[in-house]
MMTF fields as JSON, N, C-alpha, C and O atoms, coordinates in Angstrom:
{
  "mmtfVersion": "1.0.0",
  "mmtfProducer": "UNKNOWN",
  "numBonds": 495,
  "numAtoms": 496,
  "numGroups": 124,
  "numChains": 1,
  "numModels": 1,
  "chainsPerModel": [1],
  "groupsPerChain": [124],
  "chainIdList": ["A"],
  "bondAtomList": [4, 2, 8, 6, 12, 10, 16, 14, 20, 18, 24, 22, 28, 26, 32, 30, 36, 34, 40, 38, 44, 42, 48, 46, 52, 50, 56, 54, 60, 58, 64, 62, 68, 66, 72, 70, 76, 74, 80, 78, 84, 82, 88, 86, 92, 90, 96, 94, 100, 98, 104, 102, 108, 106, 112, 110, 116, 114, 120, 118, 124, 122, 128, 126, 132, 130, 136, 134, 140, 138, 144, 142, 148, 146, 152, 150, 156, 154, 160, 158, 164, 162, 168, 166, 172, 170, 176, 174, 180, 178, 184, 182, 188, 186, 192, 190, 196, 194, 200, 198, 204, 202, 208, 206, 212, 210, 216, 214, 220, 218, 224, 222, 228, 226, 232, 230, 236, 234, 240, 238, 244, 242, 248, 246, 252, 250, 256, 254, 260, 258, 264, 262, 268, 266, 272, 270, 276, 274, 280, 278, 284, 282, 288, 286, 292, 290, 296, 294, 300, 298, 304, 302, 308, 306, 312, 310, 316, 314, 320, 318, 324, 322, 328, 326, 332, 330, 336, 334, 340, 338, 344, 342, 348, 346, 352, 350, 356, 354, 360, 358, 364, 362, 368, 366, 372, 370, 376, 374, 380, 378, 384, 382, 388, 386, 392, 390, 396, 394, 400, 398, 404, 402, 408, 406, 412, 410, 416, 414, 420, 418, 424, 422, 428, 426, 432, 430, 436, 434, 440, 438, 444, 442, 448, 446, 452, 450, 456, 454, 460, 458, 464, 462, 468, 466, 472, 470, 476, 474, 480, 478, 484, 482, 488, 486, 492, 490],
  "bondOrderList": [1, 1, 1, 1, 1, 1, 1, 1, 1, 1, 1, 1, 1, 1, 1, 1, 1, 1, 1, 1, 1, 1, 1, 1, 1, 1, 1, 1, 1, 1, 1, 1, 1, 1, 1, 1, 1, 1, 1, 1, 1, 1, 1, 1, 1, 1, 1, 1, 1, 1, 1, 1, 1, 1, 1, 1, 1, 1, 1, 1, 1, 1, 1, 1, 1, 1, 1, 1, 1, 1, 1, 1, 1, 1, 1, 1, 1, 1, 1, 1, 1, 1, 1, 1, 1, 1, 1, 1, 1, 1, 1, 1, 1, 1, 1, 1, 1, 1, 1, 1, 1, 1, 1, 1, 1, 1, 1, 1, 1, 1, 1, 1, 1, 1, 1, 1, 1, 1, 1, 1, 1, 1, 1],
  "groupList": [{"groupName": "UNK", "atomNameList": ["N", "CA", "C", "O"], "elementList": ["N", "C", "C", "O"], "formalChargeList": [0, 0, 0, 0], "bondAtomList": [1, 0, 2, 1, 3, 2], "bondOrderList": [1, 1, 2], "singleLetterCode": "X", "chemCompType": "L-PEPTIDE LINKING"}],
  "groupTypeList": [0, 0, 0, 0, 0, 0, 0, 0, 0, 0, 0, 0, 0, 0, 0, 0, 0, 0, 0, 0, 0, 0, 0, 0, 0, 0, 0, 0, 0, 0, 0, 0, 0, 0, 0, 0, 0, 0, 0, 0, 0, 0, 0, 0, 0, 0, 0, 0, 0, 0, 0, 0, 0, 0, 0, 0, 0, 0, 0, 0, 0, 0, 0, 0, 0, 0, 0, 0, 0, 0, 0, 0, 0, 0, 0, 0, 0, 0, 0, 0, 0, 0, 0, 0, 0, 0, 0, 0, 0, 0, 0, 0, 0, 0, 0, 0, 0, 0, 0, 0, 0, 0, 0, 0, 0, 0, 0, 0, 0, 0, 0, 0, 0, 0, 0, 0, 0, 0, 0, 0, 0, 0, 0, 0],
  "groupIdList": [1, 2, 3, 4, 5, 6, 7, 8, 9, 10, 11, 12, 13, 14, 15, 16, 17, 18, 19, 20, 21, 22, 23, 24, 25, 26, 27, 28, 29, 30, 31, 32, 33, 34, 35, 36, 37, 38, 39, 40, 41, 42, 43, 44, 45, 46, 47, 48, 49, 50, 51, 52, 53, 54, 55, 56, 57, 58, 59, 60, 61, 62, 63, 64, 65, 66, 67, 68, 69, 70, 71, 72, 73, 74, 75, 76, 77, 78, 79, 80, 81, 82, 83, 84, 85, 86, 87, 88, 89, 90, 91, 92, 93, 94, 95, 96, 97, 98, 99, 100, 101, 102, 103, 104, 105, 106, 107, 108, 109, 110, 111, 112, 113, 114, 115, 116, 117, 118, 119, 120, 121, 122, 123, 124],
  "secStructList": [7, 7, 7, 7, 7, 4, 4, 4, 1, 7, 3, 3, 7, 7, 1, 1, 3, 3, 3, 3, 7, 7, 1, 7, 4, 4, 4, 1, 1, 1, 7, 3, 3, 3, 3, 3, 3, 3, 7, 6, 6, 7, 7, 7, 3, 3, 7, 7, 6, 6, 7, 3, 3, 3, 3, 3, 7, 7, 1, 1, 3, 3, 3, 3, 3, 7, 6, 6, 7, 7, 7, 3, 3, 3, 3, 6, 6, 7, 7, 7, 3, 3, 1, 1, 7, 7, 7, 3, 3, 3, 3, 3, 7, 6, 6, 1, 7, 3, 3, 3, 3, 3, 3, 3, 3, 1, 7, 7, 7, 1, 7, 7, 7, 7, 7, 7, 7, 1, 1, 1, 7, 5, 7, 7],
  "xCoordList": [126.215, 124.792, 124.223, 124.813, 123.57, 122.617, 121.285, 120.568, 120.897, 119.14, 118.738, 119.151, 117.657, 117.1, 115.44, 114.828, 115.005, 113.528, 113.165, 113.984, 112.152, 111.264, 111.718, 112.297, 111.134, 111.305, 112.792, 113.058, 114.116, 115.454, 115.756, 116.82, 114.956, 115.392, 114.619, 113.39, 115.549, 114.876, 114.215, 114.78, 113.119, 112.815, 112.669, 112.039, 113.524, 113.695, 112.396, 111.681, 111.928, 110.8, 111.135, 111.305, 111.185, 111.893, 111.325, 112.124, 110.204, 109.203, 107.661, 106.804, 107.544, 105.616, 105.407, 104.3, 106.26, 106.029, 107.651, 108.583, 107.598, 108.299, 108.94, 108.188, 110.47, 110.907, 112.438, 113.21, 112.18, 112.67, 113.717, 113.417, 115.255, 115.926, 117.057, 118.188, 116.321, 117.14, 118.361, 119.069, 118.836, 119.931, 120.478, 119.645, 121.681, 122.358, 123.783, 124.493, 124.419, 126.058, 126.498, 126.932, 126.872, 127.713, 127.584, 128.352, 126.796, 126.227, 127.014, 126.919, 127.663, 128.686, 127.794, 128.19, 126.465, 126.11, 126.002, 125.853, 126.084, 126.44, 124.807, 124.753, 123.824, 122.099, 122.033, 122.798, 120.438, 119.586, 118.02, 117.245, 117.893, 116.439, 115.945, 116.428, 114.348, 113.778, 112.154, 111.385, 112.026, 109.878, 109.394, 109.269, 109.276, 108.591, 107.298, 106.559, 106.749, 105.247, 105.125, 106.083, 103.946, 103.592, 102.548, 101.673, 102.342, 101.539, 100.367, 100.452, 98.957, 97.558, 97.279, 97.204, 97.033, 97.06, 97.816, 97.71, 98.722, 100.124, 100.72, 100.204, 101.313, 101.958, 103.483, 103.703, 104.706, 105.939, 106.517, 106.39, 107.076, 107.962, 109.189, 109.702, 109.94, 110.914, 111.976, 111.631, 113.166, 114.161, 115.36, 115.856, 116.155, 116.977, 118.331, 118.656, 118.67, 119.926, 121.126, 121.926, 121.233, 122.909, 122.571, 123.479, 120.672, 120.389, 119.494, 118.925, 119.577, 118.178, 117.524, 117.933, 115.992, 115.498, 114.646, 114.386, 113.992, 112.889, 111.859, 112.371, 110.733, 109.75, 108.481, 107.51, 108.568, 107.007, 106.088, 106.43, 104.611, 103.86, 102.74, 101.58, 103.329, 102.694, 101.61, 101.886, 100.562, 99.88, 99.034, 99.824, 98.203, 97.604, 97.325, 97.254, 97.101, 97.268, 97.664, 98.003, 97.63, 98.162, 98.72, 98.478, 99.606, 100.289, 101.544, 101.861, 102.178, 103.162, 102.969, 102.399, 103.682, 103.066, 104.477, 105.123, 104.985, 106.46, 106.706, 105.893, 107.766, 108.176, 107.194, 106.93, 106.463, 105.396, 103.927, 103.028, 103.551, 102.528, 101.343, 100.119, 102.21, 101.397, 101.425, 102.291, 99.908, 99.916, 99.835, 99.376, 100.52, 100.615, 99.955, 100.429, 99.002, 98.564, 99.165, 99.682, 99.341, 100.241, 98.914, 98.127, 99.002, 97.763, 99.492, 100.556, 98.885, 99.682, 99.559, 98.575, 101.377, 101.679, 101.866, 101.908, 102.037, 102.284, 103.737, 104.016, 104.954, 106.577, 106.642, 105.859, 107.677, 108.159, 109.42, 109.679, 110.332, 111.836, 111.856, 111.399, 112.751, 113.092, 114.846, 115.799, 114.885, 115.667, 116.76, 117.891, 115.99, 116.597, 117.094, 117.536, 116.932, 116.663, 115.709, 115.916, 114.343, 113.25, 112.87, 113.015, 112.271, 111.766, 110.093, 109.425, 109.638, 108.11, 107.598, 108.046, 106.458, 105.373, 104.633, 103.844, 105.441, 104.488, 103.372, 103.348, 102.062, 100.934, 100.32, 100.393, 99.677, 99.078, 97.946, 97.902, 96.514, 95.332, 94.759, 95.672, 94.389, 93.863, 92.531, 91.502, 92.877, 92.217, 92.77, 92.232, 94.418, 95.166, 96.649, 97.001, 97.545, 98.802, 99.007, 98.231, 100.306, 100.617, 101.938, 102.29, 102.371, 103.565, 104.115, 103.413, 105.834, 106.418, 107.9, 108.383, 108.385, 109.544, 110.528, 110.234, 111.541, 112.34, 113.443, 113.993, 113.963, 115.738, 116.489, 116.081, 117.406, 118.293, 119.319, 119.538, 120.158, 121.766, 121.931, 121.307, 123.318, 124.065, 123.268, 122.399, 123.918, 123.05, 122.985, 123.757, 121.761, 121.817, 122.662, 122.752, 123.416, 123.836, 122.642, 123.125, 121.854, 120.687, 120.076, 119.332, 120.246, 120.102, 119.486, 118.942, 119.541, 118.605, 117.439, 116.683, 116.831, 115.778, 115.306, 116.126, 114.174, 113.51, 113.288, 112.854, 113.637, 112.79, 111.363, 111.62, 110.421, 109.865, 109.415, 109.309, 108.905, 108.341, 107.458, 107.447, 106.756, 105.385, 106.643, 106.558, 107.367, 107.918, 109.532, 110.196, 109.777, 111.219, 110.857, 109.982, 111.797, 111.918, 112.755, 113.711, 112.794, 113.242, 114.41, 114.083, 115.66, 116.536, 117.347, 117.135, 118.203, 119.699, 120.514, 121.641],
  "yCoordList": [90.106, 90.228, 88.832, 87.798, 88.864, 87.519, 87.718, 88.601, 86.832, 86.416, 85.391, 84.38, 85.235, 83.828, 84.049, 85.067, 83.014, 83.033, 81.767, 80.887, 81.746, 80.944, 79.559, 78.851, 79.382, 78.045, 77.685, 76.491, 78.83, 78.248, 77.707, 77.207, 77.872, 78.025, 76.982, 76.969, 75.764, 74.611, 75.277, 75.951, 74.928, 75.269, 74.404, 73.428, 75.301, 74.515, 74.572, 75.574, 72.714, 72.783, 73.343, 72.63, 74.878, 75.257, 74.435, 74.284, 73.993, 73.476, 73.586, 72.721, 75.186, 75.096, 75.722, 76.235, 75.755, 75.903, 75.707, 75.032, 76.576, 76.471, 77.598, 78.57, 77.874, 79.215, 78.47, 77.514, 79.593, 79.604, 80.91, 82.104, 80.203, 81.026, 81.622, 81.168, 83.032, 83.406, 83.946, 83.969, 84.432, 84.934, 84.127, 83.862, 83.664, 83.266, 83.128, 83.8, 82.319, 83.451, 83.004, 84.028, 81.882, 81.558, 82.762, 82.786, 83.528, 84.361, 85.882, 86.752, 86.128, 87.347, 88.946, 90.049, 88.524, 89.754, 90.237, 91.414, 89.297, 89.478, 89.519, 89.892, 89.35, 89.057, 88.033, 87.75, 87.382, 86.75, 87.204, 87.807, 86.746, 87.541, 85.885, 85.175, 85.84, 84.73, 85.043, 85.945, 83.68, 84.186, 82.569, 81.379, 83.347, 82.358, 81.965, 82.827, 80.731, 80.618, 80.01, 79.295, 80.0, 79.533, 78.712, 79.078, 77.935, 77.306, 77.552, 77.878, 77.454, 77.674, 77.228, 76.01, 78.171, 77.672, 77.008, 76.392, 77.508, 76.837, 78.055, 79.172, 77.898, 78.565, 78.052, 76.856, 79.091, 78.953, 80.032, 81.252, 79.16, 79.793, 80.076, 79.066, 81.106, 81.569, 82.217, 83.344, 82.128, 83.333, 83.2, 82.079, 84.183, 83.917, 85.184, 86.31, 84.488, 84.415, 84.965, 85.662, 84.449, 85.052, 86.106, 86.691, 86.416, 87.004, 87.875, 87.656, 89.096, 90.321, 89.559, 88.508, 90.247, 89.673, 90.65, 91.299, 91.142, 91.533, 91.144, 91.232, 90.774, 90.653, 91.13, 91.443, 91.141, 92.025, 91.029, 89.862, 91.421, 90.439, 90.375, 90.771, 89.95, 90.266, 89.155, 88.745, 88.341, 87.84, 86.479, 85.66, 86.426, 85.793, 86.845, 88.053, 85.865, 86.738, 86.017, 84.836, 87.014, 86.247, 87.335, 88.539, 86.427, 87.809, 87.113, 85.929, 88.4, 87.725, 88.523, 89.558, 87.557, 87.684, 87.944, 86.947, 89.395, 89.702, 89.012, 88.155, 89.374, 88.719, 88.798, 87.71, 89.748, 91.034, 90.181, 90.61, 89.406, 88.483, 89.649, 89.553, 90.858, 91.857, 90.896, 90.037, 91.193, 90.294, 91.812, 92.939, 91.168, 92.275, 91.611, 90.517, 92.028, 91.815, 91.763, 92.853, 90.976, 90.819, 90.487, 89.541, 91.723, 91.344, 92.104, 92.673, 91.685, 92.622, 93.508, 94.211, 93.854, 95.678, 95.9, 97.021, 94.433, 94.703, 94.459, 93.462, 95.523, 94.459, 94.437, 95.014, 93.698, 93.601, 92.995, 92.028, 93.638, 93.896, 93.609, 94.216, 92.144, 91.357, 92.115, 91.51, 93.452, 94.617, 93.949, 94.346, 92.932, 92.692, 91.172, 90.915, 90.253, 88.949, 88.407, 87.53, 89.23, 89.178, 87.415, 86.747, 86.871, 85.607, 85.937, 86.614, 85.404, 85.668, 84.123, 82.977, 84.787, 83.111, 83.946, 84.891, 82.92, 83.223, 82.537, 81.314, 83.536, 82.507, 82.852, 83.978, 81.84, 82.051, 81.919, 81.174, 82.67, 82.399, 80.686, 80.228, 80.308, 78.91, 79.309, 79.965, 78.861, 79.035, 79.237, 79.026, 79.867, 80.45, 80.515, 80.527, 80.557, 80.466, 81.815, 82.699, 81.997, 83.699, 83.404, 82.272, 84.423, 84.796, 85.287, 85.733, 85.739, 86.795, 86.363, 85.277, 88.157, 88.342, 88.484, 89.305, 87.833, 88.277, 88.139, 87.261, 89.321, 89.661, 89.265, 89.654, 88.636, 88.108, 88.821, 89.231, 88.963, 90.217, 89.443, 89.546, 88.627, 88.564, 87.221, 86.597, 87.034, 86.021, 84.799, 84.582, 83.682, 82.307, 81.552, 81.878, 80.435, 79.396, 78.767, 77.881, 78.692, 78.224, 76.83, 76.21, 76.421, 74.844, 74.578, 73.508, 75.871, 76.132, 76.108, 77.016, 74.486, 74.452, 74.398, 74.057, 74.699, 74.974, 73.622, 72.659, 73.642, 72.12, 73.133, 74.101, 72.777, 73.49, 72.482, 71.421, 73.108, 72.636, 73.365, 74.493, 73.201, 74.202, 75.043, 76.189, 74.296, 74.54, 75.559, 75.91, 75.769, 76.604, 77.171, 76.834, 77.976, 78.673, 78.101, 77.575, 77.943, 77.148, 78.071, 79.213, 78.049, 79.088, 78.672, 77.591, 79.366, 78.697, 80.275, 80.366],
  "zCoordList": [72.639, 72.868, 73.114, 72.802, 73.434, 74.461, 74.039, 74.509, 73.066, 72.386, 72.782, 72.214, 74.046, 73.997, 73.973, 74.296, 73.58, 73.91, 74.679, 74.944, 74.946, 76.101, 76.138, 76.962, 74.655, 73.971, 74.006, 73.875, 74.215, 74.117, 75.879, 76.245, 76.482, 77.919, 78.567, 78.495, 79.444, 79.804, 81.226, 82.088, 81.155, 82.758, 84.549, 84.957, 85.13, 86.468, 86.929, 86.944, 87.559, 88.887, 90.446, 91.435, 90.391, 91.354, 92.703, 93.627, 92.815, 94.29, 94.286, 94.47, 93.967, 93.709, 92.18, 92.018, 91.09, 89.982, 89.252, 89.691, 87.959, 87.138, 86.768, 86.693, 86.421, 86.222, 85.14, 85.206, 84.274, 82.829, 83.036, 83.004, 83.294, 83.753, 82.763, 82.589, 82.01, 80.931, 81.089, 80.082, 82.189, 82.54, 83.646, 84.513, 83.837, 84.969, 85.187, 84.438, 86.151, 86.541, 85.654, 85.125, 84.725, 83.422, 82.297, 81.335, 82.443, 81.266, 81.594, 80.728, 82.657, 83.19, 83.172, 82.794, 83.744, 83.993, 85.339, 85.668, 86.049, 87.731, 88.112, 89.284, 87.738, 87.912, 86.834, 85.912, 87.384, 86.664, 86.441, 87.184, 85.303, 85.16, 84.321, 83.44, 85.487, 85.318, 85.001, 85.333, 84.086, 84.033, 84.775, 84.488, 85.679, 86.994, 86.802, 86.325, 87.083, 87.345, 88.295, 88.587, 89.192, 90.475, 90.504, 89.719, 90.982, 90.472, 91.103, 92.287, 90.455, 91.487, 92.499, 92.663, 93.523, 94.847, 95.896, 96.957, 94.945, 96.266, 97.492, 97.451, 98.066, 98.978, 99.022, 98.825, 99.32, 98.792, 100.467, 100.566, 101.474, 102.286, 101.832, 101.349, 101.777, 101.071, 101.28, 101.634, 101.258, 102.08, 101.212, 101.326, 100.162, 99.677, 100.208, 99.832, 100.963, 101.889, 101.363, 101.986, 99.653, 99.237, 98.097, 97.506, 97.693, 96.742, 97.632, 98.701, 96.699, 96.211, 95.489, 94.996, 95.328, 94.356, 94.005, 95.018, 92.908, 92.61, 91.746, 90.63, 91.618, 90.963, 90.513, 91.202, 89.681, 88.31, 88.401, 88.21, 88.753, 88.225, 86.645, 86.535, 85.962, 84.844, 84.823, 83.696, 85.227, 85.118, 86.442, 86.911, 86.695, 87.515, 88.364, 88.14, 89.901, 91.273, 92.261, 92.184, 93.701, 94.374, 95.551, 95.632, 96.489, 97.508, 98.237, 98.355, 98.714, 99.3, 100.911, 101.255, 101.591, 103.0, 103.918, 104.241, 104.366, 104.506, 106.114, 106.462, 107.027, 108.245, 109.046, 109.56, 109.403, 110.102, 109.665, 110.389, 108.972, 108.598, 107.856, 107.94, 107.05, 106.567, 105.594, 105.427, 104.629, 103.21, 102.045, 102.234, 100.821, 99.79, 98.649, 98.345, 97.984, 96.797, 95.668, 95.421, 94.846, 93.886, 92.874, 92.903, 91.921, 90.786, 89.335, 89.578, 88.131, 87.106, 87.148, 87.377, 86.755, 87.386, 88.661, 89.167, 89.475, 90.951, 90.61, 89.944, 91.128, 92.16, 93.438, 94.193, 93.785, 95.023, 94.979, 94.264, 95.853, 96.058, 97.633, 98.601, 97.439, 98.783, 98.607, 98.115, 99.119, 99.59, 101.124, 101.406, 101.83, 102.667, 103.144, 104.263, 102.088, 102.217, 103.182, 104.022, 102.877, 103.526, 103.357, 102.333, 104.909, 104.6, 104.339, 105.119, 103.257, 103.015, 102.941, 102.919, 102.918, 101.722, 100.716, 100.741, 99.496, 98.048, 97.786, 97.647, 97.678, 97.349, 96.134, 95.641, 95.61, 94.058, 94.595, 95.575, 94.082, 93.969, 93.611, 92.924, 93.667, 93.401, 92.219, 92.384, 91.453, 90.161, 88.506, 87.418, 89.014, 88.211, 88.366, 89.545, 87.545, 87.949, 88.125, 87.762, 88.816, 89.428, 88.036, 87.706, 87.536, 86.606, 87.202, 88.109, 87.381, 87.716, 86.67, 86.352, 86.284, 85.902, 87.11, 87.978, 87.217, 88.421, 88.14, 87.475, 88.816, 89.059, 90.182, 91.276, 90.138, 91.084, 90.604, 89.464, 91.984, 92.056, 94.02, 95.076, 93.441, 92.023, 91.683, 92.291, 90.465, 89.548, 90.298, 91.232, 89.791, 90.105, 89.309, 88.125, 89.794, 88.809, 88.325, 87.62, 88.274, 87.024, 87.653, 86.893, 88.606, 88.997, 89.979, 90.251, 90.801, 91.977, 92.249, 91.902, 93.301, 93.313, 94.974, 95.826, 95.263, 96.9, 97.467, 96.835, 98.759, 99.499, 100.449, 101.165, 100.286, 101.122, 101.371, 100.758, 103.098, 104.534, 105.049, 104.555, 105.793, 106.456, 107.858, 108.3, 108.116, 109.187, 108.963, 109.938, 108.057, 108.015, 106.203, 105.406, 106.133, 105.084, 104.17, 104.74, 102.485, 101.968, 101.611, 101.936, 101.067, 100.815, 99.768, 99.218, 99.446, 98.654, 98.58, 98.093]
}
């Protein structure tokens, strides 16, 4: 069995916030499950290439904006499941940080952080 809390878990500066990555591939569950924060008012081009991902938003707001330049509202109690290694942009409201729980399959090695650019999608 596997017990961690917040406080046991160093957190990566993934690029436009911070994510506290409680599960990852050393840990042999074949996913990771992370509590992400975004930071206010940022914007995050995004495409993860060797992962699924899904994410809960339990706090802030914000949206994510899929290939098609449709935008989705992301308030708590919103998910969204990048089903296809969809390239998006994550945005946080400016005022507030956006939260999200998220699942990666298969897992991250834990170390993984974004270069973002206005001009390409950041990946790993």
């Amino acid at each position: 069995m596997i017990i961690r809390k917040i406080s046991d878990v160093t957190p990566v500066e993934w690029g436009n916030g911070l994510s506290h990555r409680f599960l990852v591939e050393r840990d042999g569950m074949g996913y990771s499950l992370t509590d992400t924060i975004v930071w206010a008012g940022t914007s995050s081009p995004l495409q993860y290439r060797k992962h699924l991902e899904a994410c809960y938003c339990i706090s802030g707001r914000g949206a994510v904006i899929d290939a098609d330049g449709r935008q989705h509202i992301l308030e708590p109690g919103t998910m969204y499941a990048l089903d296809q290694n969809d390239p998006h942009h994550l945005i946080a409201d400016p005022g507030e940080d956006l939260r999200l729980i998220c699942v990666f399959s298969p897992a991250l090695q834990g170390d993984e952080r974004h270069r973002l650019a206005e001009a390409q999608f950041s990946h790993y």
